[in-house]
C-alpha positions in Angstrom: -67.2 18.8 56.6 -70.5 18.6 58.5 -72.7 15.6 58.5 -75.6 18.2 57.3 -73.4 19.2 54.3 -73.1 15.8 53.3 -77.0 14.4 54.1 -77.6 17.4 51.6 -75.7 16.5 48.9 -76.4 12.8 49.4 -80.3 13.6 49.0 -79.5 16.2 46.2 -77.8 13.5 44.3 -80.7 10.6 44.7 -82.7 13.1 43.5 -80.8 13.9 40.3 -80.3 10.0 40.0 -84.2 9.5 39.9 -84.5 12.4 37.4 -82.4 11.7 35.4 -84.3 8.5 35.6 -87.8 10.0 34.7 -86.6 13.2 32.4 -85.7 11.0 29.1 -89.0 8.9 29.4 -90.8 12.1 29.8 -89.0 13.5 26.5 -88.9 10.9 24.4 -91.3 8.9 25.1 -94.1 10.9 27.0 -93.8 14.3 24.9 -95.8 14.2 21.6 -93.7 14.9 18.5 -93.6 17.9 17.1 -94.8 18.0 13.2 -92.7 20.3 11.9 -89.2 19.2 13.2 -89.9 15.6 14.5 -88.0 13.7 16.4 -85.0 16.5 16.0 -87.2 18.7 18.6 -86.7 16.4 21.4 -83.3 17.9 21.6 -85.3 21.0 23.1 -85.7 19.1 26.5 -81.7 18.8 27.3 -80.8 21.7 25.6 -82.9 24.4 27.4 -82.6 23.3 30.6 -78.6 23.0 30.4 -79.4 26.7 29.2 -80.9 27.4 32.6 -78.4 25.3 34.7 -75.6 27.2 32.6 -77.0 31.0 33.8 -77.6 29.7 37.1 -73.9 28.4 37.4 -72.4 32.1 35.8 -74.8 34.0 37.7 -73.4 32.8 40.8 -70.5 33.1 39.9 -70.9 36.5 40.0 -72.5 36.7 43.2 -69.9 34.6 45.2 -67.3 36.8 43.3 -68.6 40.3 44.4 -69.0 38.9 47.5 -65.4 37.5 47.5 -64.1 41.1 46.4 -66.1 42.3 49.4 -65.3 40.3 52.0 -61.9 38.8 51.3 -63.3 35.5 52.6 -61.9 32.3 50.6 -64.6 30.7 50.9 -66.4 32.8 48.7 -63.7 32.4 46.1 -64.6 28.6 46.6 -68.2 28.7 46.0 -67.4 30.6 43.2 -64.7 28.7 41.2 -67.2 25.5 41.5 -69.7 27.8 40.1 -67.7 28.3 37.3 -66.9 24.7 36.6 -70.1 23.4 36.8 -71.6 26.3 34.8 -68.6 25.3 32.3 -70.2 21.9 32.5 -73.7 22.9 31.2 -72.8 25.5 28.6 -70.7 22.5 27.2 -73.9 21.0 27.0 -75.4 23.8 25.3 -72.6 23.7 22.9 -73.2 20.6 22.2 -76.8 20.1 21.8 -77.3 23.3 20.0 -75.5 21.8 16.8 -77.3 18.3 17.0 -80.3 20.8 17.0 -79.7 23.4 14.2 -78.4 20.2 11.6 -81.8 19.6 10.8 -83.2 22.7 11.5 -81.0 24.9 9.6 -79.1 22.3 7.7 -75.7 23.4 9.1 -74.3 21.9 12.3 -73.0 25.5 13.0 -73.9 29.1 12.3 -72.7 32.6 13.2 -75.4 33.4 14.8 -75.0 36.0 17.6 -77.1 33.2 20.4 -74.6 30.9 19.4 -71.1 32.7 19.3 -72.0 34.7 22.1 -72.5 31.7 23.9 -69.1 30.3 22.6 -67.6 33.3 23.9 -69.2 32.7 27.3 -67.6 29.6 27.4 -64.5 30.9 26.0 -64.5 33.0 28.9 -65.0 30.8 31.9 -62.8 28.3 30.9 -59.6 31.2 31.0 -61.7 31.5 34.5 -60.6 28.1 35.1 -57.3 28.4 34.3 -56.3 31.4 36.1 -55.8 29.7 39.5 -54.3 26.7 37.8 -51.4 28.6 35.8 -51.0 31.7 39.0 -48.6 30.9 41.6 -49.9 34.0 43.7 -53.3 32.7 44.9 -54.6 35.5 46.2 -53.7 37.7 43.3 -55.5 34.7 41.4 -58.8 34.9 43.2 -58.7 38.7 42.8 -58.1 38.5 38.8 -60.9 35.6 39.1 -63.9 37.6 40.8 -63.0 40.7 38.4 -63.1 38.5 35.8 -66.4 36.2 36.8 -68.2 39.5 37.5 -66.8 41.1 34.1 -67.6 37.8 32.1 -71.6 37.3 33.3 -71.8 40.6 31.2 -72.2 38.5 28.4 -75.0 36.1 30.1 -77.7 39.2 29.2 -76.2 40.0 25.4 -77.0 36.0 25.0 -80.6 36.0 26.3 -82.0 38.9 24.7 -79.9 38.2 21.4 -82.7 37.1 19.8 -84.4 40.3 20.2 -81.9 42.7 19.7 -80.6 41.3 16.5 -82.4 40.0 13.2 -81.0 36.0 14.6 -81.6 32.4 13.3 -82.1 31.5 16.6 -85.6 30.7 18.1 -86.9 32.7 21.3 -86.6 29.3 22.8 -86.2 30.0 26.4 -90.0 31.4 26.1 -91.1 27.8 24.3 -93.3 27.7 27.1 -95.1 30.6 26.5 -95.8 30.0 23.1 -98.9 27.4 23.8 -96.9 24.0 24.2 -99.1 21.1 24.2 -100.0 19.9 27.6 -97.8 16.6 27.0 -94.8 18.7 26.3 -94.9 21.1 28.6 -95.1 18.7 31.2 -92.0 16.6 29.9 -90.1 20.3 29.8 -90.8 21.3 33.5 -89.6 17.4 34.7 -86.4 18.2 32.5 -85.5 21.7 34.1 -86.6 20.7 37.7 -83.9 17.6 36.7 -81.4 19.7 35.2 -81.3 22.0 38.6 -81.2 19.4 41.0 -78.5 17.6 39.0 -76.9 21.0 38.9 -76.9 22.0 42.8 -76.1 18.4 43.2 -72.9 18.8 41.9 -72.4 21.9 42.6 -72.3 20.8 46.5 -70.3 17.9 46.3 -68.0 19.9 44.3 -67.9 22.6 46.7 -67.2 19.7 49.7 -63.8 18.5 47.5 -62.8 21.9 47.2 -62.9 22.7 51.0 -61.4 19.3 52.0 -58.7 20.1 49.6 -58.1 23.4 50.8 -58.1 22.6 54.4 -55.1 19.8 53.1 -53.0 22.2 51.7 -53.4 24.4 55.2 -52.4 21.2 56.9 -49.7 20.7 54.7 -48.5 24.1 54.6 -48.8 24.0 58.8 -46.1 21.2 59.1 -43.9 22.4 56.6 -43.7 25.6 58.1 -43.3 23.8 61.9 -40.6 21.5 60.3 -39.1 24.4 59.0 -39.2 26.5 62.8 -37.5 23.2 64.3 -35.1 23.4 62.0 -33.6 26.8 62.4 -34.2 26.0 66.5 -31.7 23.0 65.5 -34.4 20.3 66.0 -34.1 17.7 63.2 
């Protein structure tokens, strides 16, 4: 790995430190609260931003992965599986949140609503992502079966945004909260929070991405001397 590579993640991740820093004083303490729901509508400033940092992370996915099917360069397939974990990351978050959120909103920490169980399917979906290369012992038929699927799979991503106004939903239109006439207060405390929740994202997107490569280049190492051991030995070398 470069030294630019890793001055990049290394700033990426003081940055996310300090954010992570600044974003819950700008949430809970900063942001105003919010008559109706109180103290439960902090949750907003965690929830829609891991919302962001979740499409971000499956979108590229599906990038990397047409790219992947295009070029038949691994590295693609890299940048693409990290994708997928870390976009697993933040829609866990989502998952998460979104109860702690519709308890006293809706009074039920769960709802069928289509937002929400299309989301879960999301999830649902990228995780079997995951597993694929962990349970294929052909790893190029697994990186194949992974871009089809991480391209098939952000199909979903859409269905999930627009849910809200395709179907009568439960669910508020909160990726537009902005847009509704915010307070100054909060909408300040929600731009720190998704600025935060991106650079904490690419942050470990990249380091994740640097593992991934060192790892890989082991395996070709260790791959390369078993296969010279293995040429010695039918030259009679021990």
């Amino acid at each position: 790995m470069g030294r630019r590579p890793y001055v990049l993640t290394s700033i990426l991740g003081g940055l996310a430190l300090i954010g992570m820093l600044i974003a819950p004083y700008m949430a809970l303490v900063h942001a105003s609260i919010e008559k109706n729901m109180g103290l439960a509508q902090k949750i907003f400033y965690f929830h829609v931003p891991s919302a962001f940092a979740m499409y971000a992370g499956f979108f590229l996915v599906f990038i990397f992965s047409v790219l992947y099917l295009w070029k038949r360069d691994k590295r693609w397939d890299i940048w693409a599986f990290c994708s997928a974990e870390v976009g697993v990351l933040f829609c866990t978050l989502v998952l998460f949140t979104g109860p702690l959120w519709a308890k006293p909103a809706w009074g039920a920490w769960w709802v069928w609503d289509y937002q929400l169980t299309l989301t879960l399917v999301l999830w649902l979906i990228y995780v079997a992502y995951l597993m694929l290369k962990n349970y294929s012992e052909e790893s190029l038929q697994s990186a194949k079966f992974r871009a089809v699927l991480g391209i098939i799979g952000f199909l979903d991503a859409p269905l999930i945004h627009y849910s809200t106004q395709l179907w009568r939903s439960h669910h508020p239109q909160v990726i537009r909260a902005d847009k509704v006439g915010l307070p100054p207060d909060m909408k300040t405390a929600f731009y720190v929070c998704v600025i935060t929740f991106f650079i904490l994202f690419f942050a470990i997107l990249f380091k994740r991405v640097s593992l991934e490569k060192a790892e890989d280049e082991l395996e070709s190492l260790k791959a390369e001397v078993k296969d010279r051991k293995t040429m010695l030995g039918q030259m009679g070398y021990s």
